[in-house]
N, C-alpha and C positions, 0 to 999 in steps of 0.2 A: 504493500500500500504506500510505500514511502513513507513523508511521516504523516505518522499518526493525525495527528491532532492538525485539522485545520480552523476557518474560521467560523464554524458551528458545532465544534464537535469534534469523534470518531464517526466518520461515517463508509461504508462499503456494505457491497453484496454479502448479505448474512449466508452466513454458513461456509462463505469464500473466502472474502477478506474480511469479513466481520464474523471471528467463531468464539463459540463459546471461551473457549482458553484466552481467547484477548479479552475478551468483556470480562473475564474472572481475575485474569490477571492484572488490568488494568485498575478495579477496583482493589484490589490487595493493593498494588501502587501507590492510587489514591489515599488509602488511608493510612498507609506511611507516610507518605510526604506532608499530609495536613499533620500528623503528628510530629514529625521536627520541624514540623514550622509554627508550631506550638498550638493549633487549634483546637486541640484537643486535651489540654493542660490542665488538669484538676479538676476532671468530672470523666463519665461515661461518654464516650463517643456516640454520637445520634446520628443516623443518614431516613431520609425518605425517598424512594425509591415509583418511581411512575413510568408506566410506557401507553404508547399508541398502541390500535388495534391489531398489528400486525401480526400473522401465527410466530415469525423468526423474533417475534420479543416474548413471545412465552417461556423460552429456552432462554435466550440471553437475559430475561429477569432474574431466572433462576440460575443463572453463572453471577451473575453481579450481586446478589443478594448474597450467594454462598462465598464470592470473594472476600465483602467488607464483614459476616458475622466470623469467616475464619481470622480476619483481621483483628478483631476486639471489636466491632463496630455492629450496635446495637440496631435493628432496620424494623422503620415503617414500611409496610408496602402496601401504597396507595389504589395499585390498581391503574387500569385505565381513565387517564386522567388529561389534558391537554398539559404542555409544557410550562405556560403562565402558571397556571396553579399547582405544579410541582414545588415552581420556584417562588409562586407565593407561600404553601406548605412550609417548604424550608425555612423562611423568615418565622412565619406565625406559630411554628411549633418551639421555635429554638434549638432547630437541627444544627448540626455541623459539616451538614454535608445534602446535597439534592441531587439524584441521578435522574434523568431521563433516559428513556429507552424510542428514538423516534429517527425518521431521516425525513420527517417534513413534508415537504410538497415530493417528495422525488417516489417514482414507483412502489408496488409492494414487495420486491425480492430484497431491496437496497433496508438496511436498518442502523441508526446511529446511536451512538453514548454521547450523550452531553451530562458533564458538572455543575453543580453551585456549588457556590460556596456559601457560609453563614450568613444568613440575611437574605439569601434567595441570588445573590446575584454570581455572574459568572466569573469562573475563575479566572485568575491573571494570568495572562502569555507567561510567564516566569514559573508560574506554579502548573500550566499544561506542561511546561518543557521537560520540568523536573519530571512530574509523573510519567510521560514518555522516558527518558535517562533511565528512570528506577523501572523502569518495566522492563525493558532492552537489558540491564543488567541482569534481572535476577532470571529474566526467560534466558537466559547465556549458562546459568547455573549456580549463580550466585542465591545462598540459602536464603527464605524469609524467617522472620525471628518471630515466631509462631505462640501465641496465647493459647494457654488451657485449660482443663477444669472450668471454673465461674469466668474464668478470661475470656472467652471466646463471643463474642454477640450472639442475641439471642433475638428473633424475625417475630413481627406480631403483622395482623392484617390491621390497617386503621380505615377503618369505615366508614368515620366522618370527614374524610378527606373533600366528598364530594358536595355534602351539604354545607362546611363550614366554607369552600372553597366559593360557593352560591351565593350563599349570605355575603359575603365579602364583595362581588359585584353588585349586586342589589343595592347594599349599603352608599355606596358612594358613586351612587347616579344621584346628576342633581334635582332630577324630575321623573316621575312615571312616566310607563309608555301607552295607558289606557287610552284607547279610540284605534290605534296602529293595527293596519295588518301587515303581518311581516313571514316571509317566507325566510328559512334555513337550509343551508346546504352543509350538511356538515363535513363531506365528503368523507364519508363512510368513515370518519377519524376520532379523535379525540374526544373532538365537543361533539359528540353525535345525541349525547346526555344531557351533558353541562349545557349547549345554547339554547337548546329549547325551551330547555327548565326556568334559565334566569331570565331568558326574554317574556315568559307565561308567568312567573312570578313578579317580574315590574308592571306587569298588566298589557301583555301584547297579545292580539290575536294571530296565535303560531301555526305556521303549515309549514312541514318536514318535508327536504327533500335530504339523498345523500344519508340516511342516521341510520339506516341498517347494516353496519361494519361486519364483518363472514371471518377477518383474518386478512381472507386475498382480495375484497374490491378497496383496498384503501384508493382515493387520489383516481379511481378510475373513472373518466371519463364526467367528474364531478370536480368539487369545492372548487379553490378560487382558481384556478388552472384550467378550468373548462366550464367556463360561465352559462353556457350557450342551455342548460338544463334550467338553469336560474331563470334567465330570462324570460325562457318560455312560462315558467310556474308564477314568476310575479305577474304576466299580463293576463294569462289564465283566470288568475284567482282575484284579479283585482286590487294585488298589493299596493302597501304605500313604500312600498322599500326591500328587495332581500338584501340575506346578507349572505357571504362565501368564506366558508373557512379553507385553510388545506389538512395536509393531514394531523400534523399537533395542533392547530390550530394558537399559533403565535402568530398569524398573519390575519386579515379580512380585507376583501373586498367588496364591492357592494354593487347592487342593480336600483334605479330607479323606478318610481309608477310606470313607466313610460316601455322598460326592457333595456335601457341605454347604461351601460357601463358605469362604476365612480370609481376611479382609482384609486393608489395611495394617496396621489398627490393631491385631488380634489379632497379625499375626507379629511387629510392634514389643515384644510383651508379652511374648511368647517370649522373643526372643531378649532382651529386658531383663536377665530373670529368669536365662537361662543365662550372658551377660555379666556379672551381676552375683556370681555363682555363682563366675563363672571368675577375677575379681578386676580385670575389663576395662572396666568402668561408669563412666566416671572420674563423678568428683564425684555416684555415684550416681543418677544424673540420666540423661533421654530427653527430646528436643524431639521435639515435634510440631506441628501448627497448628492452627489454633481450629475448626476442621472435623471435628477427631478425635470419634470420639462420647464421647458422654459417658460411658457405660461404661468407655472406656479410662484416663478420668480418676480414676472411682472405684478402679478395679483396682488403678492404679500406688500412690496414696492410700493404699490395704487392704496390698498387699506394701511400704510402704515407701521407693518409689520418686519421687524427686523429677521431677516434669516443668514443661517450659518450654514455651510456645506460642507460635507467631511466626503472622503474617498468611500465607495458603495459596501456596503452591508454594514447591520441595524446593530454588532458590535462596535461601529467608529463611531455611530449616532449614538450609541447611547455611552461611549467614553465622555463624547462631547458636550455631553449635557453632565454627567456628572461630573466634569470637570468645570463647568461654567458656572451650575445650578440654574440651567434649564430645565422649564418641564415637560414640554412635548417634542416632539422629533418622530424620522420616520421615513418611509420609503415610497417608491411607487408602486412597490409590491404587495403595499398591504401590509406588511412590518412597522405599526403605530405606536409607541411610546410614552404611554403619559405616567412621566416617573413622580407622580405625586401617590400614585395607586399602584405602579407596579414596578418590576423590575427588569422586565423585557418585555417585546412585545407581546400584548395579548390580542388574541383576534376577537375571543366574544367581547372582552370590558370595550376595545373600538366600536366594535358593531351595536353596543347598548347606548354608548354616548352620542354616536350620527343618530339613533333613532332617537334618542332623549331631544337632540337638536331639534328635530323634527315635529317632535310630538309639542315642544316647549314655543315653538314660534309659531306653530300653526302653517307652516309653507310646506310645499311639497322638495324632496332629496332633488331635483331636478334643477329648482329656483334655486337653493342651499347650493349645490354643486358649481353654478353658475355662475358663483365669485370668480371662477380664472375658468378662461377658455384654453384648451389642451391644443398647444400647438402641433402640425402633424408633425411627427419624429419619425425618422426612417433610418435604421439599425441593420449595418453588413459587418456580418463577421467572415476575416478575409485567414484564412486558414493557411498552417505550411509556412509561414514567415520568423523569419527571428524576431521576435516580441520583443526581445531587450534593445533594436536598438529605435524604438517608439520615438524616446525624445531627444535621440543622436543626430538624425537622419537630415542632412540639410534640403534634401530634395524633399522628404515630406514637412515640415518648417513652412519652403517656400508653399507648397503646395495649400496649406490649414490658411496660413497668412491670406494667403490671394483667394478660398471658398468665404474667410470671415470678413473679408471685405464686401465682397458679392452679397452675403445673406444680409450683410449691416448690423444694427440695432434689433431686428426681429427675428434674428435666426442665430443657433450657435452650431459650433462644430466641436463634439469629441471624441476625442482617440484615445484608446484606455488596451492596454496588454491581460489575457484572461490570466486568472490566477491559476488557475488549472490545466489550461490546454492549450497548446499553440499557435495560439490564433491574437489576433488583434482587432478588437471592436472599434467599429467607424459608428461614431451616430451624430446625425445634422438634423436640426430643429430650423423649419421655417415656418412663414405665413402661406406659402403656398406648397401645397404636396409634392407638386412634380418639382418643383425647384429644388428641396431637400432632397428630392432622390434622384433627381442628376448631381447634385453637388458629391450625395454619398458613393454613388458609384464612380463620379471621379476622382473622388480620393481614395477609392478603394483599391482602382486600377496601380493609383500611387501607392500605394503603401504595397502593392504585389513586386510592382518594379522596382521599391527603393530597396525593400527588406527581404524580397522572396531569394 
């Protein structure tokens, strides 16, 4: 797999790259390492433990469960649960540790380990490295220092993981959703429980789609990855709104009355605006990352609203906000942030607060959305090229130079190396479609001649 730990986790093909003996061993790592690094310092070690519906996290709960109680580490195990309310669990209980067992929006063969740490939040690049190092060593042969007799942790089931986890959204909306109809996609995952529950308990009228999870349809052909069943169900049934989870449901996106899309970056605008409304905006201010469209740029610019941009995915957003003491941030993806309630992305607490919006102003998600118009963006990923030399390349330089002149003031141009695969993303935002997508394709052509 190379290394391990990227920037959501462990994640590969369960039972391939992702086997039991890594998820076992990995937690025995784990709770070494919080232990000299002193987390664990003058009490019993507590972990809570949650996965997605996947069949391949039934086995790898039970390797991770058996890793940290061989450890001395005492396990909740919550069950199917979404990833937010692991990582809630772990603050509200006074765990010392939060395991997920999920790979997200990505297929059902593929399955991930992600950590908390104390407080719900994720571990530090420093404390993934080490866990990697101590795992690499001791699967080399190096012994573990093994507890026994009353040492060894001892697994209980906790049961009200799922109730208190509900209560805890409900609580801190700032309005009911009675009069709302709202359709669920939960994409056979996580929240296929938890959304329906907390949206019928703020007073929504709920219609499921997506909540019948097998093990194998996670993410299939459903939640926020494949809208197009949404769509259909909100105009069907006359909604005011759905909503889209993916598989752990840390993300949401959302459908209008109408059948029409709201992205990340529209609900980000939303709730800005009612955030800022509410007196809850600290420093006025929304992170996002350089991928946001450009519409949402101008929007926040036209309301007054200051924004930040961090390098793409919803761990530099939410560095950035706890580094600043912001409190919302977020993505296009549906990756939302409101670090007054949570600690990473949640998809249901997003999808309660748009509809809270909604229900609290009397407009419809359509009017609410229609703070920023989405400019068209046209995204070529140009494969087979050395990625690294992106911002060497004088020929591609001149080439970005001479598209940001042409688009001007209403269009942008970015070029970004994948983190993963050898490729390099071209993405051009304008006022006109076709414009953006001849500019992308001629920079595409460049970036094959400069770099291929």
């Amino acid at each position: 797999m190379g290394r391990l730990f990227g920037t959501d986790g462990v994640r590969g093909v369960a039972n391939a790259d992702l086997t039991a003996e890594l998820a076992l061993g990995l937690s025995v790592a784990a709770a070494h390492v919080l232990a000299e690094a002193g987390t664990f310092e003058g009490h019993r070690p507590v972990a809570v433990v949650g996965r997605d519906p996947r069949a391949s996290g039934e086995f790898l709960e039970a390797a991770v469960v058996a890793g940290l109680a061989s450890a001395g580490v005492d396990v909740l195990r919550v069950g199917v649960l979404p990833t937010p309310a692991v990582a809630y669990l772990t603050g509200a209980l006074g765990a010392d540790l939060g395991v997920m067992l999920s790979a997200s929006h990505n297929a059902m063969p593929d399955n991930g380990i992600k950590f908390f740490a104390r407080g719900g939040h994720k571990l530090a690049d420093e404390l993934e490295d080490r866990i990697e190092r101590t795992y690499h060593a001791h699967a080399s042969g190096e012994p573990w220092d093994r507890p026994t007799g009353a040492g060894v942790g001892r697994v209980r089931e906790y049961d009200q993981g799922f109730d208190n986890y509900v209560a805890h959204l409900i609580g801190v909306l700032p309005n009911r959703l009675d009069g709302l109809k709202v359709v669920i996609d939960g994409a056979h995952g996580a929240a296929s429980r938890v959304s329906p529950e907390a949206f019928a308990r703020a007073g929504a009228e709920v219609i499921t789609i997506g909540t019948d999870p097998d093990g194998l349809n996670i993410n299939h052909e459903c939640g926020s990855t494949h809208l197009g069943k949404l769509r259909a169900a909100v105009v069907e049934h006359g909604a005011d709104l759905g909503v889209a989870h993916d598989g752990d449901a840390d993300r949401c996106l959302a459908v209008d009355g109408t059948g029409a899309e709201v992205d990340g970056d529209q609900i980000l605008a939303v709730l800005a605006l009612a955030m800022r409304e509410a007196g809850t905006l600290r420093k006025n201010t929304v992170v996002a990352t350089v991928m946001s469209n450009l519409g949402f740029k101008l929007a926040m610019e036209r309301e007054g609203v200051d924004l930040v941009q961090t390098s793409v995915g919803d761990r530099y957003v939410l560095e950035e906000m706890k580094a600043n003491g912001f409190a919302l941030g977020g993505e296009q993806s549906g990756h939302v942030i409101v670090l007054d309630h949570a600690t990473t992305g949640d998809g249901t607490l997003t999808g309660l607060m748009l509809a809270a919006r909604v229900a609290a102003t009397g407009r419809s998600l359509a009017d609410l959305a229609g703070v920023m118009e989405r400019l068209p963006q046209i995204l070529i990923n140009v494969r087979d090229v050395d990625k690294s030399r992106v911002g060497s390349s004088p020929e591609l330089a001149a080439a970005v130079n001479d598209a940001e002149r042409e688009l001007g003031a209403t269009g942008r141009v970015l070029l970004r190396s994948s983190g993963t695969e050898p490729l390099v993303r071209v993405m051009v935002e304008a006022a006109d479609i076709e414009q953006a997508r001849k500019v992308a394709e001629s920079l595409a052509d460049v970036v094959k001649s400069a770099l291929g």
